[in-house]
VEXDREN-2710 file (C-alpha; in Angstrom, 1 decimal):
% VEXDREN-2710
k/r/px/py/pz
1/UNK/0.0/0.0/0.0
2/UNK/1.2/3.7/-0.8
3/UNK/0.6/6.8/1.0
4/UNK/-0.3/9.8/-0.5
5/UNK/-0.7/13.4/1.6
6/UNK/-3.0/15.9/0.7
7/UNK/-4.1/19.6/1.7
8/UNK/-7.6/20.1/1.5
9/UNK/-9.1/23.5/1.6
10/UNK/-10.9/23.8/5.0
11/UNK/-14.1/24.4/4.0
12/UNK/-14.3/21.3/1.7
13/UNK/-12.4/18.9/4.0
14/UNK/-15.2/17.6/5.5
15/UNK/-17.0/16.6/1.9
16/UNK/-13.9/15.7/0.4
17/UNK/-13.7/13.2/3.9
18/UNK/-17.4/11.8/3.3
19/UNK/-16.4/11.1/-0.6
20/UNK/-13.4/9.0/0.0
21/UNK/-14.6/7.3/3.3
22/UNK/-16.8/5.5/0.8
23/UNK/-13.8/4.0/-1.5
24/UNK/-13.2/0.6/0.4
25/UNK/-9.3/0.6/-0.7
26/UNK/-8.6/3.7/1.0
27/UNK/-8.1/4.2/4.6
28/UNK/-8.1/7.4/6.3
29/UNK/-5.6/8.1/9.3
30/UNK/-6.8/10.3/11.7
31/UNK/-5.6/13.8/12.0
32/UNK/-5.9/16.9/14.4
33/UNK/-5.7/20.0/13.5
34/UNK/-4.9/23.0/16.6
35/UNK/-6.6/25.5/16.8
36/UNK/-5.8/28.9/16.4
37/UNK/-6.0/29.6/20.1
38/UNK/-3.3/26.3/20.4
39/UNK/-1.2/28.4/17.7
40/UNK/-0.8/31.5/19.2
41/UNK/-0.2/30.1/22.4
42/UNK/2.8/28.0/21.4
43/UNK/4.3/30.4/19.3
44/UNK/3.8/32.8/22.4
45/UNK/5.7/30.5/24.8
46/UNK/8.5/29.7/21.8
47/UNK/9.2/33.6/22.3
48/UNK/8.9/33.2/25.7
49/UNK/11.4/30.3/26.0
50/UNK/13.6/32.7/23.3
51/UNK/13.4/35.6/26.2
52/UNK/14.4/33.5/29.0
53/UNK/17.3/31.9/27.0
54/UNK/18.8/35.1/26.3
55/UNK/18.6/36.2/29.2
56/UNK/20.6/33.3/30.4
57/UNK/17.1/32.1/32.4
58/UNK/17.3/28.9/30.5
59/UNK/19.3/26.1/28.8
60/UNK/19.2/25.0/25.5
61/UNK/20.8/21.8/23.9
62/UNK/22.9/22.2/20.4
63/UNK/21.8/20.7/17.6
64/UNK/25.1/18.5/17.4
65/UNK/24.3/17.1/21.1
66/UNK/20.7/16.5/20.2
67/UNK/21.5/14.4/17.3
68/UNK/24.0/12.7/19.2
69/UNK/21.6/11.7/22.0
70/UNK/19.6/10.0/19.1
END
C-alpha cells in the first residue's frame, strides 16, 4: 500500500472526507488540526522560552548534542 498526503481546503475537508470514506481501498488516518488559540499560544511561549534563554534564564541543547543523543 502507498501513501499519499493531501491539503484540502478547509471548508471542503469535510465533503472531500465523506467522498473517500466511501472508497473501500482507501483508509483514512486520523488527523488533528490546533486551533488557532493552540497556535498562538505556542508560538507565544516559543518567544517566551527565546526571552528566558537570552537572558541566560534557561538552557538550551545544540543541535550537534541532540543528534548525538539519538
Amino acid at each position: 500500500m502507498k501513501k499519499v498526503f493531501l491539503k484540502v481546503e478547509e471548508d471542503k475537508l469535510q465533503f472531500f472526507l465523506e467522498l473517500i470514506k466511501n472508497l473501500d481501498f482507501v483508509q483514512i488516518q486520523d488527523y488533528e488540526v490546533d486551533s488557532k488559540e493552540e497556535i498562538e499560544a505556542n508560538v507565544r511561549e516559543g518567544f517566551e522560552e527565546l526571552q528566558k534563554y537570552k537572558k541566560g534564564k534557561l538552557k538550551t541543547t545544540s543541535a550537534k548534542d541532540f543528534i548525538d543523543e539519538l
